[in-house]
C-alpha positions in Angstrom: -95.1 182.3 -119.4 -95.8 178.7 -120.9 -96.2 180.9 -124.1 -92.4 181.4 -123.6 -92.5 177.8 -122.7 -93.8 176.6 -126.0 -91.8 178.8 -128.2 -88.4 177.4 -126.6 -89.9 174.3 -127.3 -90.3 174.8 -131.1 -87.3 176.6 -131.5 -85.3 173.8 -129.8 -87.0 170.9 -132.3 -86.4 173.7 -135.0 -83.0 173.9 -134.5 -82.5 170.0 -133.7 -83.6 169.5 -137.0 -82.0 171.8 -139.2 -78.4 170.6 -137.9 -77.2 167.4 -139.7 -77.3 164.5 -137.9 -73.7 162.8 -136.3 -72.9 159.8 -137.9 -73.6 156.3 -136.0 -70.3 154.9 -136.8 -67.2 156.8 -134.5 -64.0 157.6 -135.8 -62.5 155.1 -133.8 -65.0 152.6 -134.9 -64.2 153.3 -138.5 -60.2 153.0 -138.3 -61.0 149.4 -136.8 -62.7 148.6 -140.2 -60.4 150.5 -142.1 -57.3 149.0 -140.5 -59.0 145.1 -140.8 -59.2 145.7 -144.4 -55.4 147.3 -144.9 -54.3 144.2 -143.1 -54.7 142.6 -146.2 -53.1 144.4 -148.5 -49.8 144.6 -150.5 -48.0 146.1 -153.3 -48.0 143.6 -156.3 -44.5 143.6 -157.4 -45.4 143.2 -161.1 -47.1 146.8 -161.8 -46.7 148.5 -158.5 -50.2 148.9 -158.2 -51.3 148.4 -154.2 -53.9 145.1 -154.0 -56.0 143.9 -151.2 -58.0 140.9 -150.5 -57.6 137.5 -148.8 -55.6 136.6 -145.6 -54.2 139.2 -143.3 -50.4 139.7 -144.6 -49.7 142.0 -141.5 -50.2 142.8 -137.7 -53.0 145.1 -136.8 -50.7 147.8 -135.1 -48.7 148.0 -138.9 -51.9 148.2 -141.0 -53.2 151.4 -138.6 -49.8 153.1 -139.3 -50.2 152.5 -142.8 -53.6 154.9 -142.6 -53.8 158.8 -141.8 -56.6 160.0 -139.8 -59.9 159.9 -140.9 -62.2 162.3 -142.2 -65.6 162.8 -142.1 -66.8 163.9 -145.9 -70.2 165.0 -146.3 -72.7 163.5 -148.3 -72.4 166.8 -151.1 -69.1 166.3 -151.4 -68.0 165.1 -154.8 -66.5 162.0 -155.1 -65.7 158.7 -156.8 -67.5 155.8 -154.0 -70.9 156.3 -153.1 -72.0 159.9 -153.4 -75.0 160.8 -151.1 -74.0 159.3 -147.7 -71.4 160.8 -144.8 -68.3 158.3 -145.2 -65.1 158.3 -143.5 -61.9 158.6 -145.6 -59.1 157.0 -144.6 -55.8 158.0 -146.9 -52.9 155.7 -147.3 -49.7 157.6 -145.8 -47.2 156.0 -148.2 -49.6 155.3 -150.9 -50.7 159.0 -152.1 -52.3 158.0 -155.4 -54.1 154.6 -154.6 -58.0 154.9 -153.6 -58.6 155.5 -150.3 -60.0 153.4 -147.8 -63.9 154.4 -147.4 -66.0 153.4 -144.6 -70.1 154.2 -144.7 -70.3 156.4 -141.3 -73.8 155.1 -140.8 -73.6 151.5 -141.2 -69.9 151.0 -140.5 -69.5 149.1 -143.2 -66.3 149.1 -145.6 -66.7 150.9 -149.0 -64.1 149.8 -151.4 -63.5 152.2 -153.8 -61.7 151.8 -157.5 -61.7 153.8 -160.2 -64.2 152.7 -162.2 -66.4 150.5 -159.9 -68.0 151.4 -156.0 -68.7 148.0 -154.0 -70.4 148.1 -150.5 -68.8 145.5 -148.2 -70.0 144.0 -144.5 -67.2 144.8 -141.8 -65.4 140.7 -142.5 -65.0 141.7 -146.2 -68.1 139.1 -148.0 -69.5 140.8 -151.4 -72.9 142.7 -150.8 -73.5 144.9 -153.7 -71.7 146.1 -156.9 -72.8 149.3 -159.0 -70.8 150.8 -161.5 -70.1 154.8 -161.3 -68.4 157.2 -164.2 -66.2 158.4 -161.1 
């Protein structure tokens, strides 16, 4: 009997750790983040291009219906912003071919992603880190 014991015991922590872990940050969570940051955003009239940065040009409610629904991506998916780590992608609805809005899904912390260039961002939008990628 506690042989049976100790082998449910192993396989348990076996299995435990062979599943990936679920990220700290919640969906929910995330869209908060992700909405904050689209509540600064507009389309500069001059080359069409969508910009983001300063004061908030819109209400909350707006900037959420501006985003689709987030996904997890795992961290062996390929892509441009910071390759390694679960993230959740938030996609603009009416803005199909601008960079997604990219949240770390263990930190909770905003990912803005470009082209070129990945830069990791605290929730309120101050400058932490800047590395450039050949996305």
């Amino acid at each position: 009997m506690s042989q049976w014991k100790t082998g449910a015991i192993f396989l348990t922590v076996y299995l435990l750790a062979a599943t990936p872990a679920l990220p700290e940050t919640s969906r929910e969570a995330a869209e908060v983040v992700a909405a904050r940051h689209a509540r600064t955003c507009y389309v500069e009239m001059m080359d069409g291009q969508l910009k983001c940065g300063g004061r908030p040009r819109m209400s909350f409610a707006a900037a959420r219906a501006l985003l689709g629904p987030g996904t997890l991506a795992k961290p062996d998916e390929p892509r441009t912003c910071n390759a390694g780590k679960p993230t959740w992608v938030f996609k603009w609805r009416g803005f199909p071919h601008q960079a997604p809005i990219v949240i770390d899904a263990v930190t909770g912390k905003l990912i803005e992603c470009r082209l070129w260039e990945c830069r990791s961002y605290t929730y309120w939008g101050a400058a932490r880190s800047s590395t450039a990628t050949n996305g």
